[in-house]
C-alpha positions as MATLAB code, in Angstrom:
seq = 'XXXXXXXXXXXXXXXXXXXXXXXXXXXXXXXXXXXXXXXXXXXXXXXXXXXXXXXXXXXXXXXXXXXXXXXXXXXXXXXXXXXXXXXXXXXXXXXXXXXXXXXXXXXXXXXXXXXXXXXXXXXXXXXXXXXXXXXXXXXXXXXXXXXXXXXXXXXXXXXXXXXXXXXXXXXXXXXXXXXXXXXXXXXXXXXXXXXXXXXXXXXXXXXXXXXXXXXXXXXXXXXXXXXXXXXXXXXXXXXXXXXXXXXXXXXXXXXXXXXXXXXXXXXXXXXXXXXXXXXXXXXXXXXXXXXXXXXXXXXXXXXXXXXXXXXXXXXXXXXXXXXXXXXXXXXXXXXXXXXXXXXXXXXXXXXXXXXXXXXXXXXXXXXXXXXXXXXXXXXXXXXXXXXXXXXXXXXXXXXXXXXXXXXXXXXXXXXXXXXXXXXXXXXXXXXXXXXXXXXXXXXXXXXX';
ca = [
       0.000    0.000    0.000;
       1.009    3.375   -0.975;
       1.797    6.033    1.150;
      -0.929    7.846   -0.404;
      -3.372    5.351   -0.041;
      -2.492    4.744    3.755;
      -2.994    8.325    4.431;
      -6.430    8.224    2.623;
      -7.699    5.422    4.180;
      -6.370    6.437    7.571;
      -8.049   10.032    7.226;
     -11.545    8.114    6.266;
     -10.899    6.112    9.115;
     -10.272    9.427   11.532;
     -13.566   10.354   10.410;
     -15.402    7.807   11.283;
     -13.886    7.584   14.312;
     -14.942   11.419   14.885;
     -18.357   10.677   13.556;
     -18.976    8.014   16.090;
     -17.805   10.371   18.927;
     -19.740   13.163   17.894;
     -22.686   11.194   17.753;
     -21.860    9.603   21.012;
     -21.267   12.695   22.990;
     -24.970   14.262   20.784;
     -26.587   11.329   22.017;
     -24.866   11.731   25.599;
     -25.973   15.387   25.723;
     -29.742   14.314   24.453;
     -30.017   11.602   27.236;
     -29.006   13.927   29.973;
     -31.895   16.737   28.337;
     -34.307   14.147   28.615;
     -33.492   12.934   31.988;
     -33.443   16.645   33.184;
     -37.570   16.731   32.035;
     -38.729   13.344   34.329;
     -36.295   14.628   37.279;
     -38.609   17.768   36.811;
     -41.979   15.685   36.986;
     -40.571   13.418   39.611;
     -39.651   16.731   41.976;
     -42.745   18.311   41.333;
     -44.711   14.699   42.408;
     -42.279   13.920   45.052;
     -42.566   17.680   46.895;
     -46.099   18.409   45.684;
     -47.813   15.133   45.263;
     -51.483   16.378   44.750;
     -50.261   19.396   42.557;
     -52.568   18.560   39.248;
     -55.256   17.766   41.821;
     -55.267   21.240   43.516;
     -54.775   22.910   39.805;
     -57.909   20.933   38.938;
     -59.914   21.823   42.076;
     -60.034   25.864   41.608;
     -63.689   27.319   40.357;
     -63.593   27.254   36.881;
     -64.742   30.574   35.570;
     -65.498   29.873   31.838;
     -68.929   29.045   30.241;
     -68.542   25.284   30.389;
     -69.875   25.071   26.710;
     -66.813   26.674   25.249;
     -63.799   24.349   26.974;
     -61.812   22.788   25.009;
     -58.622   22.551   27.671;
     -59.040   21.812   31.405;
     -57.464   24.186   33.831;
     -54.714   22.068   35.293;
     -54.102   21.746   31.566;
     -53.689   25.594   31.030;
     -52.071   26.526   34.254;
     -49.352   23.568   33.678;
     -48.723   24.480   30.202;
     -47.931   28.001   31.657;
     -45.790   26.523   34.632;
     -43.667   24.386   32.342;
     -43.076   27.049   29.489;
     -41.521   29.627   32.501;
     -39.880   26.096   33.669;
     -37.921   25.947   29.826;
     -37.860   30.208   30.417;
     -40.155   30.952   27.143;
     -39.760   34.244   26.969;
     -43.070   35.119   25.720;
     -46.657   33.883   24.480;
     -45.631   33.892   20.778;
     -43.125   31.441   22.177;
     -44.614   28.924   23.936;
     -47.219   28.370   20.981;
     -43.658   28.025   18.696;
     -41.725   25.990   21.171;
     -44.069   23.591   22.464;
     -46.945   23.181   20.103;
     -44.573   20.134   18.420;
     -45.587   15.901   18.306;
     -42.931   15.331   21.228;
     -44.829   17.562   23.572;
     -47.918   17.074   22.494;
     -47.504   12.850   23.417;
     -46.041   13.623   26.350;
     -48.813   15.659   28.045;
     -50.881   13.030   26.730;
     -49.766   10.678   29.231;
     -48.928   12.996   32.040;
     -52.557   14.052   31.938;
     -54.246   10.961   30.605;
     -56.158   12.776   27.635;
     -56.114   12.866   23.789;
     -54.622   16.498   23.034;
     -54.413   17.957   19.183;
     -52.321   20.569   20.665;
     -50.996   22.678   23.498;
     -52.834   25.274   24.895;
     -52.585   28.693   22.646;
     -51.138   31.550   24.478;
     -54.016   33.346   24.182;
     -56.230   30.667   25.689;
     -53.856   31.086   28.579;
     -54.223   34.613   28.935;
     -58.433   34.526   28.667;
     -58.117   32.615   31.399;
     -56.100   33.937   33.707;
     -58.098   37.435   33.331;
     -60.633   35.502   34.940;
     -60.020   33.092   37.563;
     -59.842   33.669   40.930;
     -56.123   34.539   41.711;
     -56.796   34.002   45.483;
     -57.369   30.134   44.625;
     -53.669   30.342   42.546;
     -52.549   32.095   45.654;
     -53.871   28.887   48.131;
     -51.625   26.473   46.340;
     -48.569   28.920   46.626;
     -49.308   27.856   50.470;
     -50.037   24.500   49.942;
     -46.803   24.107   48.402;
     -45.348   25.867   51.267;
     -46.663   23.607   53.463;
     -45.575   20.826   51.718;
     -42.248   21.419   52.640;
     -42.857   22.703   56.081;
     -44.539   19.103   56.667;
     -41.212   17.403   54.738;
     -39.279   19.407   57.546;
     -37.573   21.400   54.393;
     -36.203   24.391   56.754;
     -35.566   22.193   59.989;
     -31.620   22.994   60.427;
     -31.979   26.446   58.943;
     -34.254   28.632   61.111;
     -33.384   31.457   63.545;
     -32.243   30.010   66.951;
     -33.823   26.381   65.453;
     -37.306   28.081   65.774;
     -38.228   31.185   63.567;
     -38.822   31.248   59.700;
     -36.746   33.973   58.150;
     -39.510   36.004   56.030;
     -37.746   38.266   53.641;
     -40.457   41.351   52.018;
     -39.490   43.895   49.347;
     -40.819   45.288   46.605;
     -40.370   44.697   42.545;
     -41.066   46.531   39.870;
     -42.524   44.293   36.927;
     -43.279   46.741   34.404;
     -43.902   50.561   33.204;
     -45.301   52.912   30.318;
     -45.877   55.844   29.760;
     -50.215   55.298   29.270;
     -51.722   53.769   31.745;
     -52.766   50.097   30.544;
     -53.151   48.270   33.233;
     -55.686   49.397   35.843;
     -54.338   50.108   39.346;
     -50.729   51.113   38.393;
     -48.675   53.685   40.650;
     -48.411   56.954   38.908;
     -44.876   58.711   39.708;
     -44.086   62.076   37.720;
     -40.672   62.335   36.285;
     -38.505   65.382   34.735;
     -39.280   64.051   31.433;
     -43.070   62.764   32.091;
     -45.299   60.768   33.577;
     -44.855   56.923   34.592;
     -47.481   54.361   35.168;
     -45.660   51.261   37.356;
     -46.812   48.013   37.492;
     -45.258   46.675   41.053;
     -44.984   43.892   43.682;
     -44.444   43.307   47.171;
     -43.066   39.416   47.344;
     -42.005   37.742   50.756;
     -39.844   34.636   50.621;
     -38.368   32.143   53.367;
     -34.682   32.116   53.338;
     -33.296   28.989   53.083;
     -29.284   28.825   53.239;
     -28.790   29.417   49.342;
     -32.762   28.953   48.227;
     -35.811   31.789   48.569;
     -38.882   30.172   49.043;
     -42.022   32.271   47.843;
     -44.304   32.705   50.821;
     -46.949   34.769   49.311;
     -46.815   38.176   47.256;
     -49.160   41.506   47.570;
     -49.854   44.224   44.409;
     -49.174   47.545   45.363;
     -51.708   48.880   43.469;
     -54.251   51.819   43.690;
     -57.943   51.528   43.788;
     -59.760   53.136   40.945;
     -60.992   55.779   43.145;
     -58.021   57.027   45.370;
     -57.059   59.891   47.641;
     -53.852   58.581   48.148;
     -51.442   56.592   46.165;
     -51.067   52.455   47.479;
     -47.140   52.375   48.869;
     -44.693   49.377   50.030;
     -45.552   49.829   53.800;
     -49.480   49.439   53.245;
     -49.017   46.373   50.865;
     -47.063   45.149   53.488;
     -49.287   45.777   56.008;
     -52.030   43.589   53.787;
     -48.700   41.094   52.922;
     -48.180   39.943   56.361;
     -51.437   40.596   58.006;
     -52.943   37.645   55.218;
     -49.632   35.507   56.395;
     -50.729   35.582   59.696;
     -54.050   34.692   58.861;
     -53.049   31.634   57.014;
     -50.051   30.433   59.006;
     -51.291   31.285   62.714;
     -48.815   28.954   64.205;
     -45.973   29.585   62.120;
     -43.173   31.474   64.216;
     -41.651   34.392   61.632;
     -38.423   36.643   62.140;
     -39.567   38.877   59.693;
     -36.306   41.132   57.646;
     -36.708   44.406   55.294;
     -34.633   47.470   54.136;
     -34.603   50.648   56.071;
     -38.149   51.420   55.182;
     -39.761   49.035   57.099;
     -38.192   50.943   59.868;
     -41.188   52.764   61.764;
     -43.413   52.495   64.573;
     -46.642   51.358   62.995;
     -44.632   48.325   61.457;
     -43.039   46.975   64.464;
     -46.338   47.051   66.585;
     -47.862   45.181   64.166;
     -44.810   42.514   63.786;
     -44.481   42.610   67.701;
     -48.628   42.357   67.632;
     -48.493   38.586   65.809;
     -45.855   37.918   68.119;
     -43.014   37.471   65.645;
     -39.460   38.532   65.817;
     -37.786   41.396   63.537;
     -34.313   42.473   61.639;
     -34.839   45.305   60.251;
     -31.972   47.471   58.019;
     -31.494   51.038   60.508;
     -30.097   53.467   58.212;
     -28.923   56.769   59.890;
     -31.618   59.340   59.321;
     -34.412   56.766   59.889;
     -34.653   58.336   63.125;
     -32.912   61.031   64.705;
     -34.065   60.392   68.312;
     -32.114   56.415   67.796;
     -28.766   57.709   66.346;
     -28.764   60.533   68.895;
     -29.482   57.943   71.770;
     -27.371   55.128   69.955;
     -24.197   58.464   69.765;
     -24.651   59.294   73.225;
     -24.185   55.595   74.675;
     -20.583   55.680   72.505;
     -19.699   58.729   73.931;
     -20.364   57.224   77.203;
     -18.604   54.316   76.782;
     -22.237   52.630   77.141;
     -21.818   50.021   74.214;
     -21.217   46.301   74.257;
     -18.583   45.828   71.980;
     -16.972   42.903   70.223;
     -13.823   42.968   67.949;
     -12.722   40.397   65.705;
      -9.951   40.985   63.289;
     -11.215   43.913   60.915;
     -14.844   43.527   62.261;
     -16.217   45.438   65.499;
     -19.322   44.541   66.766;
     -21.475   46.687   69.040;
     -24.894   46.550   70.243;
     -27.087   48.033   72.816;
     -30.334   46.111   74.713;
     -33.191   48.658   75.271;
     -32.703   51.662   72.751;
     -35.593   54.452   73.185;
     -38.369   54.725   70.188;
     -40.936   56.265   70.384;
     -43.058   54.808   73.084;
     -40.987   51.350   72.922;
     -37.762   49.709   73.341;
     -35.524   48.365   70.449;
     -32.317   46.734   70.308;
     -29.485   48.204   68.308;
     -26.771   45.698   66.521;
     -23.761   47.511   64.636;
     -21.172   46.045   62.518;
     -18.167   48.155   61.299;
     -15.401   47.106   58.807;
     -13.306   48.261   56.330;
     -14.894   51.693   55.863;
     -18.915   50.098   55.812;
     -21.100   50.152   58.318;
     -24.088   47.962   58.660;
     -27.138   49.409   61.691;
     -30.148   46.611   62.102;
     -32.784   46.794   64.700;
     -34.207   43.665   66.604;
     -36.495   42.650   68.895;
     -34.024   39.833   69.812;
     -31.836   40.034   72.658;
     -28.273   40.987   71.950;
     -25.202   39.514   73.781;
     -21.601   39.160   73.170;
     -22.355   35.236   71.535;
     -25.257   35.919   69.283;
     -24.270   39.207   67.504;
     -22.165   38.203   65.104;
     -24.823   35.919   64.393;
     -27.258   38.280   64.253;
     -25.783   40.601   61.816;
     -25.339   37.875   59.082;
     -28.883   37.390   59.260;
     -29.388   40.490   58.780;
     -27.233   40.396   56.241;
     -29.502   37.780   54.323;
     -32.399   40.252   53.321;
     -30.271   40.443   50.076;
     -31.221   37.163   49.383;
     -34.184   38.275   47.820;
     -32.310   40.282   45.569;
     -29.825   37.961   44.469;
     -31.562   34.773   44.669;
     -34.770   36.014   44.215;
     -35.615   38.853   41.812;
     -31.756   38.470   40.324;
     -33.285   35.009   39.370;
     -36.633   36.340   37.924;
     -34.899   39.914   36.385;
     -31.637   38.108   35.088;
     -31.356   34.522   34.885;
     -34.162   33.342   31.865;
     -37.310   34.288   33.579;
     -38.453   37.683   32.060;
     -39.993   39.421   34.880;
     -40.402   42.469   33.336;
     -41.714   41.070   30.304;
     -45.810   42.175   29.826;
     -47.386   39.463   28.981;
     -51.076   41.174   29.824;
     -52.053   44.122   30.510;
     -54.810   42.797   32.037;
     -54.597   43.157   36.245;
     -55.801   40.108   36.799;
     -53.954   38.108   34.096;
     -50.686   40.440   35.516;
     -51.053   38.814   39.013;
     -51.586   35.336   37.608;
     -48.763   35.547   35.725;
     -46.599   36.287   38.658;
     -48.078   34.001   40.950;
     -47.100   30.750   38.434;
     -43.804   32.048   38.379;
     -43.653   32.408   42.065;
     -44.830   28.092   41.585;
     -41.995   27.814   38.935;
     -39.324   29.524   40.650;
     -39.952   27.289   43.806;
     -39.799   24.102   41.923;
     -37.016   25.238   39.477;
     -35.024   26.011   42.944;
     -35.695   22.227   44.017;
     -34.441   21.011   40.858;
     -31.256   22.873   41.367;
     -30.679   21.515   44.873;
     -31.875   17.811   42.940;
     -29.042   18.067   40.579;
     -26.610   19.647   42.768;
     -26.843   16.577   45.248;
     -25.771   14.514   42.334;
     -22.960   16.180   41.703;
     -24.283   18.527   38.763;
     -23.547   21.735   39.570;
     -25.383   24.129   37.149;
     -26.980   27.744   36.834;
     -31.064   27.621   36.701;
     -30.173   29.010   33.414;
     -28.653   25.779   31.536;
     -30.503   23.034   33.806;
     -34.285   25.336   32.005;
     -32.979   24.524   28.604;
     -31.949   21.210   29.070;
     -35.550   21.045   29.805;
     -36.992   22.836   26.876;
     -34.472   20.118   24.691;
     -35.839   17.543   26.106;
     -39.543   18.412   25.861;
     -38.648   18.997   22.186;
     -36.670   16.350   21.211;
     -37.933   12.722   22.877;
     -41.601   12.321   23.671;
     -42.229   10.464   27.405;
     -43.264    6.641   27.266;
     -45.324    4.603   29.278;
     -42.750    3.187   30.995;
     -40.969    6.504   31.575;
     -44.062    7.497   33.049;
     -44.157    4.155   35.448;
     -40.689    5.393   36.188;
     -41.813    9.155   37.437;
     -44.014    7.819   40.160;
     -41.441    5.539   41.442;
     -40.844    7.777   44.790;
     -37.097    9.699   44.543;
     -34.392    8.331   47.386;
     -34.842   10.712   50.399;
     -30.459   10.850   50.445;
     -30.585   11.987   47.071;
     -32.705   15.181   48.058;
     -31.415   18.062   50.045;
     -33.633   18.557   53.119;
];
């Protein structure tokens, strides 16, 4: 053989060789995608095992003459389209309406389906059903996990529920579309805002949605709605639902007033609260006279100096004072907790934590696939049940995370949605893949 020849046959057999591997690792890559979807189902049974039940179970507000999808069908269509981070209606009719799909909602929901719910059928329906029922299995999910003892190792002090609340900003325009919005005048004109208050448990790295309140005015107002009454309505409704649950509740420097800590001190929950100087002058000019006195506790250690103060004048109350200095930043918080030289340091990265809803939580929704700001509706109510599913998806899309990060996968939200989306797309469920989703997951496997 020529050494022509060799080299041709040799560089056919490279080929083939590359071939093979290419469609080894494709196939690789497609098995993982499709594995990725049933770990999906099998967290959403395993956490949430009535979840299509509960979806089935809210009053159905259409004419009953003109369905052609039932509502567990709808709302899961919309959960699993923000699970694969569609990033609009248009979308999800483009993305999922395809045979692979199409057969695998078949099975998951037992039915004959032509095709996926429309967008629009979505949208009609969420401008009419009753978001207050969406809103009861947002705490049925909670509860869930409070039952699977989800947060057991990561309260306050082994006892209280860190409750995160602040306030998002989904959308604005200049005409007001959408009724309710907050009107705010600018240099340059006015600005109708579509807004949010959200509260979340804080979970070492995961923010679970609690529940979520529109700041929103009333068609007839005198005044404008504002954070600090939505909040008011926020945690008043938690209380009312979770009456034995024991909350340290967190927020930024505007949560920092009288009215707000009676009422958290009312329900007989704890508080860290941000103290910004200029919140009140009667606290830093008590807080400045007990330095100058030499009145603090204080605690140094390395760069860091702790000091704190049990019993801080407020108005008509008491308040304790936590301070944390280093390298040229200082962090104020105000508690209802008592302070000592053991438990401040420990306090103070709690209160630290309210930025988990920013980074964990809105960063997610804002930055990381799930188009917060995107306006689907302008419809109110279709607005609010837009939000609440993604309140649903973000929960479970969290679990997954932890799922595959027990197993030794450790990716973004980001890549583990569109492994999703490929495999919805690609391979169709079976029968027995189905069998193999109700097969319950191994408790080790499972962060709790």
């Amino acid at each position: 053989m020529t050494g022509r020849v060799w080299n041709h046959a040799l560089f056919i057999f490279s080929n083939k060789i590359k071939k093979r591997v290419k469609d080894y690792e494709k196939d690789k890559k497609r098995k993982k995608s499709f594995g990725s979807f049933k770990e999906l189902i099998k967290i959403i049974r395993h956490y949430f095992p009535d979840f299509n039940k509960q979806l089935s179970l809210i009053d159905d507000p259409r004419h009953q003459s003109y369905i052609t999808y039932k509502q567990e069908e709808i709302l899961f269509t919309r959960i699993i389209s923000y699970c694969c981070q569609l990033k609009s209606m248009k979308e999800i009719n483009r993305e999922l309406n395809n045979d692979n799909v199409i057969k695998s909602f078949k099975l998951l929901f037992g039915k004959e389906l032509e095709e996926i719910p429309h967008g629009d059928t979505i949208n009609s329906y969420l401008k009419e059903v009753e978001i207050n029922q969406l809103r009861n299995i947002l705490y049925e999910m909670v509860r869930h996990l409070m039952n699977k003892k989800f947060f057991d190792g990561f309260k306050i002090n082994n006892e209280y529920y860190h409750v995160i609340v602040d306030g998002v900003e989904l959308f604005s325009r200049k005409a007001q579309k959408t009724e309710g919005s907050i009107k705010k005048e600018h240099h340059n004109g006015t600005r109708y805002y579509t807004m949010m208050l959200l509260a979340v448990i804080e979970r070492d790295n995961i923010v679970i949605p609690l529940d979520f309140e529109p700041i929103e005015n009333e068609i007839v107002y005198d005044k404008q709605d504002c954070e600090q009454k939505a909040a008011k309505r926020l945690l008043k409704r938690i209380k009312h639902n979770f009456k034995r649950m024991k909350i340290c509740f967190s927020g930024d420097a505007l949560y920092f007033s009288e009215p707000m800590i009676k009422m958290v001190e009312g329900y007989c929950w704890k508080y860290i609260i941000t103290y910004k100087e200029g919140c009140s002058q009667s606290v830093t000019e008590y807080y400045d006279i007990l330095e100058k006195n030499n009145d603090l506790n204080s605690v140094v250690k390395g760069e860091k100096v702790y000091d704190y103060y049990n019993g801080v004048e407020f108005k008509e109350m008491k308040i304790n004072m936590i301070r944390l200095r280093t390298k040229g930043k200082t962090f104020w918080y105000a508690t209802n907790f008592k302070i000592n030289e053991n438990s401040i340091e420990k306090m103070i990265k709690t209160g630290r934590k309210r930025w988990k809803i920013e980074n964990k939580g809105f960063n997610d929704l804002k930055n990381k696939g799930y188009n917060l700001g995107h306006i689907y509706s302008y419809d109110e109510n279709a607005v609010k049940g837009h939000f609440i599913l993604l309140l649903m998806t973000h929960m479970i899309m969290q679990l997954m995370e932890q799922h595959e990060r027990n197993k030794g996968i450790f990716e973004t939200i980001h890549k583990i949605a569109l492994r999703i989306k490929e495999a919805l797309r690609t391979q169709a469920l079976s029968a027995s893949d189905v069998r193999e989703i109700a097969q319950p997951l191994h408790l080790s496997r499972i962060s709790l």
